[in-house]
N, C-alpha and C positions, 0 to 999 in steps of 0.2 A: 632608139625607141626602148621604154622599160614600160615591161608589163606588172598587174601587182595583184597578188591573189589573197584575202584575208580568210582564215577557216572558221573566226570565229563562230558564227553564225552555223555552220555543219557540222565543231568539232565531233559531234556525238553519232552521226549518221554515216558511215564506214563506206556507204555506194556514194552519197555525194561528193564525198571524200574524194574518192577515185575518178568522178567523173569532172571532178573540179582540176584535179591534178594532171589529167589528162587532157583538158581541154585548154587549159593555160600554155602547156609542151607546145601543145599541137601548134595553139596560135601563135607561138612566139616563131615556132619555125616559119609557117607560112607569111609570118611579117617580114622575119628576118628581126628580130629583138635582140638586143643585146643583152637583158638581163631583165630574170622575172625575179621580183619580190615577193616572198610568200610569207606570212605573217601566220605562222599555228599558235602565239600568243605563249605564252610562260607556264602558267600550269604547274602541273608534275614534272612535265620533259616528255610524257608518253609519246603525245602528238606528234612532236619534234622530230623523235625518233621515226617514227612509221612514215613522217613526209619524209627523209633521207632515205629511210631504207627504201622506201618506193621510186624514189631518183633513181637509187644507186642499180637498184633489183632491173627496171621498166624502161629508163630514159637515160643510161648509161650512155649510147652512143649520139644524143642529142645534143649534147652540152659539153661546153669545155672545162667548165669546174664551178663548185659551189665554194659558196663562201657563206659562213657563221658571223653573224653580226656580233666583233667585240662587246659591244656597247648595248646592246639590247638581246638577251636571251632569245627571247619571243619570234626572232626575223630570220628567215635566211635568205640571201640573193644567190641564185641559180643564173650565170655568167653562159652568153656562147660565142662561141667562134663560127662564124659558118663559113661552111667548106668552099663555097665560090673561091672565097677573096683568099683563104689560106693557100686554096691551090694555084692560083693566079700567081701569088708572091714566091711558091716556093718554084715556079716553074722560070720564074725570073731574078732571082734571086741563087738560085742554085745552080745554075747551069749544066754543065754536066754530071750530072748526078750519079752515084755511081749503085751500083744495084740493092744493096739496102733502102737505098734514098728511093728509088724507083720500087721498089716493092709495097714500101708506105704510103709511095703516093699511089697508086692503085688500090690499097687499101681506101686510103681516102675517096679515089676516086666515086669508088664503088658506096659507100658510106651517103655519097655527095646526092649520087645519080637516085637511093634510097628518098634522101631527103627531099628529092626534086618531086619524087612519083610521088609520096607522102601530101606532098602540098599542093599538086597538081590533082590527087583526088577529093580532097577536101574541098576546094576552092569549084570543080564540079559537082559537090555534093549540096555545097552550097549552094551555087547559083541551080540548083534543080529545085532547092525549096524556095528559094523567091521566085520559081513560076509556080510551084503548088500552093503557097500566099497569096498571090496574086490571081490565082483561078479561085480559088477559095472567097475571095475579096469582091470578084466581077462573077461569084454566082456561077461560076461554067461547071462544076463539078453537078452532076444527075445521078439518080436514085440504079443503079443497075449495071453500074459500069463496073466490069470485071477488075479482079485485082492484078492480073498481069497485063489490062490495059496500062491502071496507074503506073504500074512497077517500070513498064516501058516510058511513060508521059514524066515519074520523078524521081525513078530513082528509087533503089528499095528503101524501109524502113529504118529508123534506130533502132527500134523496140517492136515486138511482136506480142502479144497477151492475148491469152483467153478470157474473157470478160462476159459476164450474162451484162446486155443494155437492153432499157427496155424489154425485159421477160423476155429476151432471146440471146442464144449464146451465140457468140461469135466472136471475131478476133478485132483487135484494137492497134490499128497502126499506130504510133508515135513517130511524126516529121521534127524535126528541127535544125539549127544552124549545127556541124559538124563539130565545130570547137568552141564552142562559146558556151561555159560551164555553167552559167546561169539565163538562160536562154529567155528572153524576153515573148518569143515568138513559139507557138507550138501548134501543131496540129495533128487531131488524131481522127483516122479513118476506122470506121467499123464497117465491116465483111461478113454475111452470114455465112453458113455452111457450104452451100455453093459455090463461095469466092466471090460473089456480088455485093456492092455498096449500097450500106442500107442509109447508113447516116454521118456526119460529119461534125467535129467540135474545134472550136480554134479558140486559141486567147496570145492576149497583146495586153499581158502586167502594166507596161507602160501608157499605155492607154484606153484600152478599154476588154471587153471581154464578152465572148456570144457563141452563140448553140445554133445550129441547124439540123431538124431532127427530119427526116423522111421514110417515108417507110409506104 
């Protein structure tokens, strides 16, 4: 599987940068990808530079190696290896290994069991907002439910904000898919001072887009 991330569209916005860069990783792990294509486009080089260094800095232990596209400036493919199938081969392949070999592979192992838990809480985070879409969808969410009800019922937040809505201040949950950098799906809860839900907003880019206001 190759995943493919173009920045055009964000070069200039530095947070979606990050959360683009981040959520492409993430997915690629929890696919199990063999290589994500990232396209920061030709430019100056500035971009270029700051999507490597942010590899090299952030997602060093993800990935098996990057590669710079001879032929096009503009592109780099970010190559993985995942630790399943490395550790299977060298377990079989190596046999008696002698204690360098065994110390590496514990490294890895420990690297592997990271990338397990990584994709195992993502893949929970997930499927906790396709029930909070789907209450959202079928209307079951009420004007007064505490925020440690929801936090129990989906799973805490992305995002937290202070926001005045509607002439009252309160906090602004942001839900959405864990690794999916441009997220089609969003939902945001508002909480007054109490911790109780006043009102609800959701949108679906792809399809349509709607307000629920209560109070």
């Amino acid at each position: 599987m190759k995943l493919k991330l173009d920045l055009h569209a964000i070069y200039s916005d530095g947070k979606k940068l990050d959360q683009a860069l981040d959520g492409v990783m993430r997915e690629a792990m929890r696919k199990r990808a063999k290589t994500v294509e990232i396209i920061p486009g030709k430019g100056s080089g500035q971009l270029k530079k700051y999507v490597l260094r942010t590899l090299e800095k952030k997602y060093k232990t993800m990935f098996h190696r990057i590669e710079k596209d001879s032929k096009n400036f503009g592109r780099i493919f970010v190559h993985f290896r995942h630790l399943g199938v490395v550790l299977a081969c060298s377990v079989v392949l190596g046999g008696c290994a002698s204690s360098g070999t065994l110390r590496r592979l514990k490294t890895l192992q420990a690297v592997a069991r990271e990338q397990e838990a990584m994709t195992a809480e993502v893949d929970q985070r997930d499927a906790a907002f396709d029930r909070l879409w789907e209450a959202v969808n079928a209307e079951e969410l009420e004007p007064g439910m505490s925020a440690e009800w929801v936090k129990q019922a989906f799973g805490p937040p992305v995002l937290i904000k202070r926001v005045v809505y509607q002439g009252q201040r309160c906090q602004r949950w942001l839900y959405r898919y864990a690794t999916r950098y441009f997220p089609e799906r969003k939902v945001y809860l508002y909480f007054d001072e109490r911790q109780r839900l006043l009102a609800w907003d959701w949108q679906a880019k792809t399809v349509s887009e709607g307000t629920r206001i209560n109070f």
